[in-house]
Structure formats: structure tokens, C-alpha cells
C-alpha positions as CSV (number, residue, x, y, z in Angstrom):
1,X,125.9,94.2,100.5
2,X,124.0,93.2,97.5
3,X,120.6,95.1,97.9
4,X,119.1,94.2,94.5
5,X,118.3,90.5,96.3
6,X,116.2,90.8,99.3
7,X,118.4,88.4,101.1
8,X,119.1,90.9,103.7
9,X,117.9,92.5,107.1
10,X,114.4,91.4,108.1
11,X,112.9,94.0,110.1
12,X,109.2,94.0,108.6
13,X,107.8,92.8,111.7
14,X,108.6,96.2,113.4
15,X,106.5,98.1,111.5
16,X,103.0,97.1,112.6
17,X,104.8,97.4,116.3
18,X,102.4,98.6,119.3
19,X,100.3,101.4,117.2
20,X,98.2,102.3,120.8
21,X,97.2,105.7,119.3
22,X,94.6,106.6,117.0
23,X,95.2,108.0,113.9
24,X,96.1,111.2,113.1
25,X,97.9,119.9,100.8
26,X,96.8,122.8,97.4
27,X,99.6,121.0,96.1
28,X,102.8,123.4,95.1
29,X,105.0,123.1,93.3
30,X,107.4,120.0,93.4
31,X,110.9,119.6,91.9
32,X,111.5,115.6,92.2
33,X,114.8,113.5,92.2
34,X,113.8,109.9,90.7
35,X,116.1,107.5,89.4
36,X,116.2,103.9,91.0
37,X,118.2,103.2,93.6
38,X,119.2,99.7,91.7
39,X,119.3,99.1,88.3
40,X,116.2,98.4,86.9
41,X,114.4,98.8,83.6
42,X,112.1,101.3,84.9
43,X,110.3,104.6,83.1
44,X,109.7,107.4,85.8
45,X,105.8,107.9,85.8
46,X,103.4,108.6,88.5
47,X,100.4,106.6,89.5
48,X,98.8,105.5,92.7
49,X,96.6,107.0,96.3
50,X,97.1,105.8,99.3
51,X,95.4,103.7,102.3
52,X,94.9,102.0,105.6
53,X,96.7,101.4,108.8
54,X,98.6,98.1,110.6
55,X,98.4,96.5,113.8
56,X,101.5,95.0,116.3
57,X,103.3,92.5,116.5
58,X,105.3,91.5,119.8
59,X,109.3,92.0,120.0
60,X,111.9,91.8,122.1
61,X,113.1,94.9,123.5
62,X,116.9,96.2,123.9
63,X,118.4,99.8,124.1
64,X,118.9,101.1,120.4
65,X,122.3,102.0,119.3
66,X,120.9,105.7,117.8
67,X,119.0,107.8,119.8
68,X,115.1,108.6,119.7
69,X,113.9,111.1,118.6
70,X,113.5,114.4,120.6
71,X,110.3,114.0,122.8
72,X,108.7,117.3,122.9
73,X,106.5,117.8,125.5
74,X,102.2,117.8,125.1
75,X,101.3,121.4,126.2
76,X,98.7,124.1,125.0
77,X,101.0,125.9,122.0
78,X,103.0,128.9,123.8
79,X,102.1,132.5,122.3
80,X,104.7,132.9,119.3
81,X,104.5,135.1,116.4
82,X,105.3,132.1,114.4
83,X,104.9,132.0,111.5
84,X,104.9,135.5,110.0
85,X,102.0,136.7,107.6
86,X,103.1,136.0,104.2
87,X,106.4,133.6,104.4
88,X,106.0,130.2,103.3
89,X,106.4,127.2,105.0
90,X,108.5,124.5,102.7
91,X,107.4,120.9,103.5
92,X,109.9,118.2,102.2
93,X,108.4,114.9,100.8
94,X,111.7,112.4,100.6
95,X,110.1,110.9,97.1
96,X,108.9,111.9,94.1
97,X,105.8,113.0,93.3
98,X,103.0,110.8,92.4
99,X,103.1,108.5,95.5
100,X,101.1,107.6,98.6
101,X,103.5,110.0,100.8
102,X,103.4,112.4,98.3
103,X,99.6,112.8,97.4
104,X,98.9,112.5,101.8
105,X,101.6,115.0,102.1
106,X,99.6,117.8,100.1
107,X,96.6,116.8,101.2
108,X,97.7,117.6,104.4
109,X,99.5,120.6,103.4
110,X,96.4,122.3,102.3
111,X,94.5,121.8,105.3
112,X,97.8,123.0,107.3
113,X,97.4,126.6,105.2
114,X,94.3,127.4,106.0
115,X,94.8,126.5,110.1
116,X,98.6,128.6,110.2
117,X,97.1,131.4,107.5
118,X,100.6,131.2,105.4
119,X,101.2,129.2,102.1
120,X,102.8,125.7,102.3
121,X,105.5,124.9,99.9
122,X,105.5,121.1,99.3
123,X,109.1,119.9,97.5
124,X,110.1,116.4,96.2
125,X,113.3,115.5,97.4
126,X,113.2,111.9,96.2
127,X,116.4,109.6,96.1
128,X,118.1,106.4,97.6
129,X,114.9,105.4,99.6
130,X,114.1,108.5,101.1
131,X,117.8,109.5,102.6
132,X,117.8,112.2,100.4
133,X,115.6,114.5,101.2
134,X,115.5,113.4,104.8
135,X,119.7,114.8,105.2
136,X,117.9,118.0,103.7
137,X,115.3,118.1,106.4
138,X,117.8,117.1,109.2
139,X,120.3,120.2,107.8
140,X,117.3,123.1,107.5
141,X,117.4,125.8,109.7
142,X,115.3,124.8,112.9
143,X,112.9,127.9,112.4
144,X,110.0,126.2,111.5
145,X,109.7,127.4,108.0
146,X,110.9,123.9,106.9
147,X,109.4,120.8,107.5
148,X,108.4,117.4,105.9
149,X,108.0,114.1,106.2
150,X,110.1,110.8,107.9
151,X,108.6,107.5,107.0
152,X,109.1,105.4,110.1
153,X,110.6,102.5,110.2
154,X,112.2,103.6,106.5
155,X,114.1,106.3,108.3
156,X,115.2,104.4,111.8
157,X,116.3,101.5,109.0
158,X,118.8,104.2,107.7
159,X,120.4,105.2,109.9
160,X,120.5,101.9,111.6
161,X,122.6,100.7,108.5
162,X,126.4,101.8,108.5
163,X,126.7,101.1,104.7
164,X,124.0,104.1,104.4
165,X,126.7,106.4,105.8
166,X,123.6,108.6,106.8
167,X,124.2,112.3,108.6
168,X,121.6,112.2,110.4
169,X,120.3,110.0,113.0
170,X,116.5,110.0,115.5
171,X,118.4,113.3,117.1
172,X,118.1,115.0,113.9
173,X,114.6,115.4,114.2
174,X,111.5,116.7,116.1
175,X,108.2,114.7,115.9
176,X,105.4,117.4,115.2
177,X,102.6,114.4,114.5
178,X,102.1,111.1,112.8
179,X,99.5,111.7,109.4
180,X,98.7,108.3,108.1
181,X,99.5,104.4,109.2
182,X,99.4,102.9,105.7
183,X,99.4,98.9,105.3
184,X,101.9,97.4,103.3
185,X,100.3,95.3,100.2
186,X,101.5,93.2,97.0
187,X,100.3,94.0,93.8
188,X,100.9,92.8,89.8
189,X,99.4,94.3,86.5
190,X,95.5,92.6,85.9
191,X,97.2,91.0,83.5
192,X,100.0,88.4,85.3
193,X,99.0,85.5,85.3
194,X,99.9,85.3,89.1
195,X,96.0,85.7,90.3
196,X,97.2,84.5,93.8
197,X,99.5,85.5,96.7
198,X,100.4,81.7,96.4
199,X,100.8,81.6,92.8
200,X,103.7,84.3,93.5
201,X,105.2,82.0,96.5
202,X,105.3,79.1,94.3
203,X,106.7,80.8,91.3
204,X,109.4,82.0,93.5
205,X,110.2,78.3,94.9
206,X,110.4,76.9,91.9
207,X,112.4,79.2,90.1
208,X,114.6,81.4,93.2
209,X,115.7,84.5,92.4
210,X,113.7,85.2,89.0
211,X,110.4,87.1,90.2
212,X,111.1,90.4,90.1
213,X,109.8,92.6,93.3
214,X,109.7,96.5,93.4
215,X,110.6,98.3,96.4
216,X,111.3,101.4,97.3
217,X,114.5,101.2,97.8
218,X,117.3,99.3,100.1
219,X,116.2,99.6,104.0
220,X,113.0,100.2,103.8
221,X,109.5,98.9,105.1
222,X,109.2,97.5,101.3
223,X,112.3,95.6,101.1
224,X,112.3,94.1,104.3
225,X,108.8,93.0,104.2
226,X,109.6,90.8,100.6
227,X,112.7,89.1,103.1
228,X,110.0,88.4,106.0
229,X,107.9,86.5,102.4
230,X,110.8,84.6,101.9
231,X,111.7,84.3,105.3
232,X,107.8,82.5,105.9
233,X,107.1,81.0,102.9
234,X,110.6,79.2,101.8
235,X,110.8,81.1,98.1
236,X,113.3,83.8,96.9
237,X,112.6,86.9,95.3
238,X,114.5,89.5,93.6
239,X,114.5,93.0,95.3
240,X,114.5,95.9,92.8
241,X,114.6,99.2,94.8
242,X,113.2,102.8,93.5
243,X,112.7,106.2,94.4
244,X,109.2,105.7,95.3
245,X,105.5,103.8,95.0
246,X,105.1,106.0,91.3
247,X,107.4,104.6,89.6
248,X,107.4,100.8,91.3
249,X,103.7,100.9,89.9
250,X,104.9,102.1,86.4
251,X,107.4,99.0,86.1
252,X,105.1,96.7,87.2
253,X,102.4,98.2,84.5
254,X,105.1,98.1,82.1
255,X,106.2,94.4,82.4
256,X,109.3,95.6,84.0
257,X,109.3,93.4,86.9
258,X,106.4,91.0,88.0
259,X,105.3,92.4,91.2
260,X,105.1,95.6,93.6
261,X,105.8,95.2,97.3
262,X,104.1,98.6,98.2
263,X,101.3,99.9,100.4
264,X,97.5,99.7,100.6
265,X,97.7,103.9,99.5
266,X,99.8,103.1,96.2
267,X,97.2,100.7,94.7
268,X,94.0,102.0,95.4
269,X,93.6,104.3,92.1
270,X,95.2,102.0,90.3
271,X,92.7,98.8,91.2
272,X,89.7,100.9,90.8
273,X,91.0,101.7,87.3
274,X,91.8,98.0,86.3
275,X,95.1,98.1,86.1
276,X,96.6,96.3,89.3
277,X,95.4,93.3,91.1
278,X,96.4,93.4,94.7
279,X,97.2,89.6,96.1
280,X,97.6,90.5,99.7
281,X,98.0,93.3,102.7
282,X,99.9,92.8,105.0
283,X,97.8,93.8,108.1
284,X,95.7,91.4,110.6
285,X,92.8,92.8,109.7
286,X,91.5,93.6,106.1
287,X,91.5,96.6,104.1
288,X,88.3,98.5,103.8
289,X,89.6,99.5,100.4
290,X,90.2,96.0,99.3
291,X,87.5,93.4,101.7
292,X,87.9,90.6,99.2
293,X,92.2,90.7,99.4
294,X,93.4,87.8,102.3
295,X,95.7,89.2,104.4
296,X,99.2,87.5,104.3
297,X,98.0,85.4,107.5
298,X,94.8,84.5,105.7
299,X,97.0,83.6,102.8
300,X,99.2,81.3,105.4
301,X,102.3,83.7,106.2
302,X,103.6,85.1,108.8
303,X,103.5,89.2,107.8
304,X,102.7,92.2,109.2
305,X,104.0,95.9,107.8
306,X,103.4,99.1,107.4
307,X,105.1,102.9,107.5
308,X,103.8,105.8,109.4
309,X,103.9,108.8,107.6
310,X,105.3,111.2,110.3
311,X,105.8,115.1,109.9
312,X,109.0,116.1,111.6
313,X,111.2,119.3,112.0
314,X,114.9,119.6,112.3
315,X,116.5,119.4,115.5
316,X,116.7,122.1,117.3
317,X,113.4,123.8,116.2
318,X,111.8,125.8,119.2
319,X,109.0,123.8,121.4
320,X,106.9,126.8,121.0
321,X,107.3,126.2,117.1
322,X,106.7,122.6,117.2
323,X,103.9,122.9,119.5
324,X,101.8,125.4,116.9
325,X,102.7,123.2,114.0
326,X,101.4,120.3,116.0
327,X,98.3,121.6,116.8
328,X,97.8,123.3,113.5
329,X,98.0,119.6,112.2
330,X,95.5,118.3,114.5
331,X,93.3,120.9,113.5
332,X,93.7,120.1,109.7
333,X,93.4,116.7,110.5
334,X,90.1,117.1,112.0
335,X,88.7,119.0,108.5
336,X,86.1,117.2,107.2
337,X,87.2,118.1,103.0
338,X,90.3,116.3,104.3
339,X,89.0,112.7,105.4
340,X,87.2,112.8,102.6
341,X,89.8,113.2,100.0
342,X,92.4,111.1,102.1
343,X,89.6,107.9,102.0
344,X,89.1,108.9,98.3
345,X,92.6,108.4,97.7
346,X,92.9,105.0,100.2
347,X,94.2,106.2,102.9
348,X,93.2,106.0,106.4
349,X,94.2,109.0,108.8
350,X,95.9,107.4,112.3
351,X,97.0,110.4,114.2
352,X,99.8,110.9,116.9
353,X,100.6,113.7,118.4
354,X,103.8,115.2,119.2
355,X,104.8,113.6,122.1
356,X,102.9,110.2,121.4
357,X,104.8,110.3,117.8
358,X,107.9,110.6,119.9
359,X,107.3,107.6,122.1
360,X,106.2,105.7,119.0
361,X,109.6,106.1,117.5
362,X,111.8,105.6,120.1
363,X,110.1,102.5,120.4
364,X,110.1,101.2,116.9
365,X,114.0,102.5,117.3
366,X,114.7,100.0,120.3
367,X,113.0,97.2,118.4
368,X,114.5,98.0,115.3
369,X,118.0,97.8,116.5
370,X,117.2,94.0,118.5
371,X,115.6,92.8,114.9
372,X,119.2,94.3,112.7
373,X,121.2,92.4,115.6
374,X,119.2,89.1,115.2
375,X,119.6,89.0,111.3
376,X,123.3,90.4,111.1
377,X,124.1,87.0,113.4
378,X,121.9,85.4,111.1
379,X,124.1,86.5,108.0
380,X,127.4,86.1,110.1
381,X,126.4,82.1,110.2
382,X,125.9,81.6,106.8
């Protein structure tokens, strides 16, 4: 499949999917693994915060071919000597450093530290759209000491996708908490002369397949919300995929590629700054980092997205475990320094807890796998 051209699976609409719940790092250091998962002229750099949360759209339900994740059950956290005074924690973030995940992910972390009284490692394990540092999280020894982050539906999408040959599957994991509900959003440099979501949509029917759209890589949130664009609005777009939001945002800055397909969280720093001009979110309600952007149904398509940030251990890890981890992260979540730098950097805590991030999966799992079916018989017919 050719992933460079977002011709393929359109699963946006799962992301924004039934998010009941409400919401609910000294930064270490990070070794990251860039490089673009399709070719693109693009310099690594870093860049942007991070942002707001996403509503639900309906969908049909049927049983998912991969399993859920494993539901752990909401109790008071069991009496464990986990974890022991002066080992370290490592937390795995599946992009490089600089991005929305990345920069919520130590912001977390630091919180985390001062609630478990141990040091938190964070480590960038960036490549092919996350799937390399999540087969490094599934295959960690289930102690505890390592942990990270999923991006739902990014990860579901993976494993969903045989070409992805991924090792790991919604077994490989143990929901501790969802962190963050971030909005998807399109931006372009201040500078394109695209100053509307429209402008973009009629650039791209006029002339298919020569705007240039930054993802973050094949079967993700990203890519499959530019196919739900096309799919609404009748243009085509080319899909360039990277390692993360950082170095979309340095493409798009470096007149690279025309526009970024990323999230509310990526753009915020970079807006306030005057570099980016967001055109839309894709949310039903607007951002309360950016009031004056339309959302895509303002702007007259049909587009919701988003990815929950979700902290996870590897299968296997004790319940005990999880449940002091979970409750360690409800309790940093709660921290007042926290919310503060999380809204400074655009994004909008949504927390889950462990068994409510369970259910939450499993169910963007069930309607993940009817939305793949519907667009595979779609391709089939073509």
C-alpha cells in the first residue's frame, strides 16, 4: 500500500468516539529515533505544546479482530513495596522529543516523581508512527519499572493493519490511565497563502494530489483524519508521514510541504510565536487555545479527531503495580504546578482511570475494526 497518498483507511471518525470520562515530567534524559516514515524533504527539529480534547461521534459496533486491552480492576492500591527507594522508573514516549506527547509525557513524569518518591526516566523511542517504541514497551519486563505511553486510536490502527507486521497487539498492554484528549488541528506557516481551511480544499480540487500534508506517520489519527478531508470535501491530498508533531512543524516552517495535519497541543507555541496559522480543529466545539479557528463542521466538513494520550504497562505487570501507578497518576494529575504548565503548553488534561481507560479502548478497538472493514470493501471495489 502506498502510504505517502492518503488514499487509504478512514478511521478518523473513531477517535472523538464516546469520551464519557473526564479528563485525566523534570524532563530526563531522551535518546530519540527520527527519520520519516516516507520520504520527505524534512530537517529533524523540535517545536510545538500541546492542547484540548474531542467529542463522539456515533458507530456501528462489531466484535474486533485483536483483543482489548487488559481491564484491570478499580480498587484502593494493594500494600506493595513497589517501587524501591532509589530505582528508576523508565517511561517510553513512541516519538521524538519536542512533541505534544512528548512535552505532556514529562510533564506528567515529574509530577509522578514526587507522588511514587523515585526518579522517572523519560526515553524517546520515536519511529514508523509510534510502533517503535510501543514493541519496546509491549517486550519490557512487566515489573513496573517500565512504562510509557500508547496513543489510542494510533496504536489499535497498528496493529489492526497486517502490513504493519506489529508484535504486539491490545493484550500487550495494561491501561494504568488516560493523561490528555488532544484535538486534532490543521496548520500552515503564517506565511501560505492558504489563510483558509477552504482555500486548502480548493487548492487540493483543483490540482489532486499536489498539496503536501504532514502526518505522523502511516495508520495514525493524523493520516486518517486528511482521508476523512478528502473523503467530505471531494479534494486529494498528499500524505507525508513522520516520526512525530516536531518535525511535521519543522517542514511545514521550512516550505517543505504546505500543511500540518496535527493536534491542537503541536501548534499552540508555535501560533503564539507567529509562526503557524491554524485553519481548523477538528472537534465540535472550539478550542479555548484558538476561539477564533472554525471547527471543520463550522468550516462545512464532516470531521472529528483526536488521540488520547494513554500511559500503559506491559502485559503481565502485577495489579498491585498497576493499581499504585494509577493512583500515583491521579494524584499528579490533581497537582496544581501541573495544570498550569499543561494549559501553558495547550493542552487540556481529560483523565481516565485504569479501568475506565480499559473500557475506553476496547471500545475504540470494536469500532476501529468495523470502520478498517468498511474502507477495505471500499478499496476492494475500486
Amino acid at each position: 500500500m502506498n502510504w505517502k497518498k492518503a488514499t487509504g483507511l478512514g478511521l478518523a471518525t473513531i477517535v472523538g468516539v464516546s469520551l464519557l470520562a473526564t479528563a485525566c515530567a523534570a524532563p530526563a534524559t531522551s535518546t530519540p529515533t527520527s527519520a520519516p516514515t516516507k520520504p520527505a524533504a524534512a530537517p529533524t527539529g523540535a517545536a510545538p505544546a500541546a492542547t484540548k480534547a474531542p467529542s463522539a461521534p456515533a458507530a456501528t459496533t462489531a466484535p474486533a479482530t485483536q483483543p482489548a486491552a487488559t481491564k484491570p480492576v478499580a480498587t484502593a492500591p494493594a500494600k506493595t513495596s513497589f517501587p524501591e527507594k532509589g530505582k528508576a522508573i523508565t517511561f517510553i514516549v513512541p516519538y521524538p522529543a519536542g512533541g505534544a506527547t512528548d512535552i505532556g509525557g514529562r510533564l506528567l513524569c515529574a509530577s509522578m516523581e514526587k507522588e511514587l518518591g523515585v526518579p522517572i526516566q523519560v526515553v524517546n523511542k520515536g519511529g514508523a508512527g509510534s510502533q517503535t517504541g510501543l514493541t519496546e514497551l509491549a517486550g519490557a519486563k512487566p515489573d513496573g519499572y517500565t512504562i510509557g505511553f500508547a496513543n489510542i486510536p494510533t496504536a489499535i490502527l497498528i496493529y489492526m493493519d497486517p502490513e504493519r507486521k506489529a508484535s504486539f497487539n491490545g493484550k500487550s498492554f495494561v491501561p494504568i490511565g488516560v493523561h490528555v484528549l488532544d484535538p486534532s488541528a490543521i496548520g500552515v506557516a503564517a506565511n501560505s497563502p492558504f489563510k483558509t481551511l477552504k482555500d486548502l480544499v480548493d487548492a487540493g480540487k483543483a490540482k489532486p494530489d499536489t498539496i503536501r500534508f504532514g502526518s505522523d506517520g502511516p495508520m495514525t489519527d493524523d493520516h486518517l483524519g486528511i482521508y476523512l478531508l478528502e473523503k467530505s470535501s471531494g479534494a486529494k491530498f498528499v500524505n507525508v508521514g513522520f516520526d512525530g508533531g516536531a518535525q511535521v512543524l519543522t517542514a511545514v516552517l521550512g516550505g517543505h510541504i504546505e500543511a500540518s495535519f496535527g493536534h491542537v497541543g503541536d501548534f499552540v507555541s508555535q501560533v503564539k510565536s507567529g509562526n503557524i496559522r491554524v485553519l481548523s480543529v477538528l472537534d465540535n466545539e472550539k478550542s479555548k487555545f484558538f476561539p477564533d479557528v472554525p471547527t471543520m463542521k463550522e468550516a462545512g466538513y464532516d470531521a472529528i479527531n483526536s488521540s488520547a494520550r494513554t500511559v500503559v504497562a506491559p502485559a503481565g505487570t502485577p495489579k498491585e503495580i498497576v493499581d499504585t501507578l494509577s493512583a500515583a497518576m491521579k494524584k499528579a494529575m490533581q497537582d496544581p504546578e501541573q495544570v498550569k504548565k499543561l494549559e501553558d503548553s495547550g493542552l487540556t488534561l481529560r483523565y481516565m482511570d485504569a479501568a475506565q481507560s480499559s473500557s475506553f479502548w476496547a471500545e475504540l478497538e470494536t469500532k476501529s475494526k468495523v470502520l478498517v472493514d468498511q474502507v477495505r470493501a471500499e478499496q476492494k471495489t475500486k
